[in-house]
KEVEX-641981 format. One line per 8 residues: number of its first residue (from 0); their letters; for each residue z, x, y of N, C-alpha, C. Coordinates in Angstrom, 1 decimal. Atoms other than C-alpha are relative to their C-alpha. Layout:
BEGIN
NUM) a) Z/X/Y/Z/X/Y/Z/X/Y | ...
***
This chain:
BEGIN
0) xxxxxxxx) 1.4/0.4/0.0/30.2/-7.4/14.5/-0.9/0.9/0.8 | 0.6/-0.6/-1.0/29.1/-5.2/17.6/-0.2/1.6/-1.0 | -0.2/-2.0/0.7/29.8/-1.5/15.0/-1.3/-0.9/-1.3 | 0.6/0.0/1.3/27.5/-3.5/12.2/-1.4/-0.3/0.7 | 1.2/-0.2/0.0/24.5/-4.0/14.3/-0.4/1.0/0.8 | 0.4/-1.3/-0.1/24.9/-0.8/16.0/-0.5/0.6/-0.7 | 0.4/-0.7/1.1/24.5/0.7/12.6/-0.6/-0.4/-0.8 | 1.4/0.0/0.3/21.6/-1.2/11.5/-1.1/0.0/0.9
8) xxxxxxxx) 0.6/-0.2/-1.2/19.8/-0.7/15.2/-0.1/1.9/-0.4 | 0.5/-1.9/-0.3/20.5/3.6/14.8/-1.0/-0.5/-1.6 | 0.6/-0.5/1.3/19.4/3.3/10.9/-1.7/-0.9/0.2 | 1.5/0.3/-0.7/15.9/1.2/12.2/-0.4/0.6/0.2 | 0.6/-0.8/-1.0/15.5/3.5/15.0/0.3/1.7/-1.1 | 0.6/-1.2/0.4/15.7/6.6/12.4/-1.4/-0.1/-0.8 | 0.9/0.6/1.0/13.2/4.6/9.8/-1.1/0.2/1.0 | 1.2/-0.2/-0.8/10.8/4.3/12.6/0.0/1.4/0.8
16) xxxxxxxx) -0.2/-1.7/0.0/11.6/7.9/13.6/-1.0/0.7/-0.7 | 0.4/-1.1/1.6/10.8/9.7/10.1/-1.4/-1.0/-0.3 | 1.6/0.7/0.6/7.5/6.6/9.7/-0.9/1.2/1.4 | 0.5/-0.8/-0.5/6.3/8.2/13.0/-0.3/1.7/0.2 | 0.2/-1.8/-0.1/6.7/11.9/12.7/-1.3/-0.1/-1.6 | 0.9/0.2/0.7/5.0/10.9/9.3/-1.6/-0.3/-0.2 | 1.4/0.1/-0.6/2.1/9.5/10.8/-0.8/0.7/0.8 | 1.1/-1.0/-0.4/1.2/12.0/12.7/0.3/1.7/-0.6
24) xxxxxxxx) 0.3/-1.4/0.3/1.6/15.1/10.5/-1.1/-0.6/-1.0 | 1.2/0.5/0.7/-1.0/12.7/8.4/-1.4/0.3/0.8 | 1.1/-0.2/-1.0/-3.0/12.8/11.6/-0.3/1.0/0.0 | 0.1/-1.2/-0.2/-2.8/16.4/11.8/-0.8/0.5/-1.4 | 0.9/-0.3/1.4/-4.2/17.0/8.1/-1.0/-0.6/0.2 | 1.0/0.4/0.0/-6.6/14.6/8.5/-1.1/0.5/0.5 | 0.9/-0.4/-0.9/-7.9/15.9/11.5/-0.6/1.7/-0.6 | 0.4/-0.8/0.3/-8.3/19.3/10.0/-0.7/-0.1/-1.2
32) xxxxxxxx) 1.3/0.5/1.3/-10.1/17.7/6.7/-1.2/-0.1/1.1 | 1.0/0.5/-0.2/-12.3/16.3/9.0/-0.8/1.0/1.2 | 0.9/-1.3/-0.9/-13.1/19.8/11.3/-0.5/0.8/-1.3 | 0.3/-1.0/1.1/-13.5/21.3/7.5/-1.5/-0.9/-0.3 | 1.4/0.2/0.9/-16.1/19.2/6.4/-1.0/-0.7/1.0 | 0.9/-0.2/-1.2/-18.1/18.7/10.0/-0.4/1.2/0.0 | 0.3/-0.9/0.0/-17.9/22.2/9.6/-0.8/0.5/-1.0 | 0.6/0.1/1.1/-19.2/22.2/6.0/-1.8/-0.4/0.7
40) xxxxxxxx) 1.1/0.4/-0.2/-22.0/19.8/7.1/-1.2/0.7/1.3 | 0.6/-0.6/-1.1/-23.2/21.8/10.1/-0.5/1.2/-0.5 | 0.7/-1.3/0.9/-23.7/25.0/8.0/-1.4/-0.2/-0.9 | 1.0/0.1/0.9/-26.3/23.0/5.7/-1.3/0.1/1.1 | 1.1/0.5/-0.9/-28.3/22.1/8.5/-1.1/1.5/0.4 | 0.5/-1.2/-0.3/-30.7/25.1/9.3/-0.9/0.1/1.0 | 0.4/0.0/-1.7/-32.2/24.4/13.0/0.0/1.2/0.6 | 0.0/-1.3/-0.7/-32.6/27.6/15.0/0.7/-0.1/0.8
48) xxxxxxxx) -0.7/0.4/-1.2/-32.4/26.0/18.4/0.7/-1.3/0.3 | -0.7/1.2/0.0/-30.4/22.8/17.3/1.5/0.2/0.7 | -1.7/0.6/-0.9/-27.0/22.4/19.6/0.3/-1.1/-0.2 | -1.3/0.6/0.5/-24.8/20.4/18.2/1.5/-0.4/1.4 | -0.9/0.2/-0.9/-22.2/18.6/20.4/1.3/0.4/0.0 | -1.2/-1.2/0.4/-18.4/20.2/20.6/0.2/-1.9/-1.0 | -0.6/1.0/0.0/-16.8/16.9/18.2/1.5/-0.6/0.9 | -0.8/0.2/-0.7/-14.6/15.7/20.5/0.9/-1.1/-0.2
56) xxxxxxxx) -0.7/0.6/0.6/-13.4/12.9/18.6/0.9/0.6/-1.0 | -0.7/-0.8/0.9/-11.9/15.2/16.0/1.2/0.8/0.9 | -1.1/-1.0/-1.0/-10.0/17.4/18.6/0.8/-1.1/0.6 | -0.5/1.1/-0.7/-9.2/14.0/20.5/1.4/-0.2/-1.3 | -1.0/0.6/0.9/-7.4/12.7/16.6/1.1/1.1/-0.1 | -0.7/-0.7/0.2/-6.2/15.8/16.0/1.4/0.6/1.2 | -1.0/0.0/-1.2/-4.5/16.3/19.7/1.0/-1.4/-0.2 | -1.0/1.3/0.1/-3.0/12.8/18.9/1.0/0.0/-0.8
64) xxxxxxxx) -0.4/-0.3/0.4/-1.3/13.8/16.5/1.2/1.0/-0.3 | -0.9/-0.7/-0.2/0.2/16.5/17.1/1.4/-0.1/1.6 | -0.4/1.0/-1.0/1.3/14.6/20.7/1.2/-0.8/-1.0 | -1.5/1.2/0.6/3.2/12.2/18.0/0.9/1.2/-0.1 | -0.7/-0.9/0.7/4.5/14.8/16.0/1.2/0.9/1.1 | -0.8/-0.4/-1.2/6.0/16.6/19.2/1.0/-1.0/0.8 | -0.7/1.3/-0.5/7.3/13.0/20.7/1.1/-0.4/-0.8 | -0.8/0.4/0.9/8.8/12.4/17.7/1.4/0.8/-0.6
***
């Protein structure tokens, strides 16, 4: 009894393994969709002396992500 829920306790703990590494290489694309098309939308704009803030939420998702990915 003790070998049969060892061996659905490892096979869990790879399932939630391989969901997390998955979720953050999603994070990681996402985050660079969403520096591509900040970036897109900042080119239209045509301001001289307009400054723009760094997105720091974007670098924040995208650091989190790769944090999983590395943890994982």
């Amino acid at each position: 009894m003790a070998r049969l829920a060892r061996s659905c306790l490892q096979s869990f703990l790879k399932v939630v393994n391989s969901t997390l590494g998955i979720v953050g290489i999603a994070m990681i694309l996402y985050g660079l969709w969403m520096i591509r098309a900040w970036q897109r939308e900042m080119e239209d704009l045509s301001f001289d002396d307009f400054k723009t803030t760094t997105p720091w939420f974007i670098y924040t998702f995208l650091g989190a992500g790769v944090t999983l990915c590395a943890i994982t």
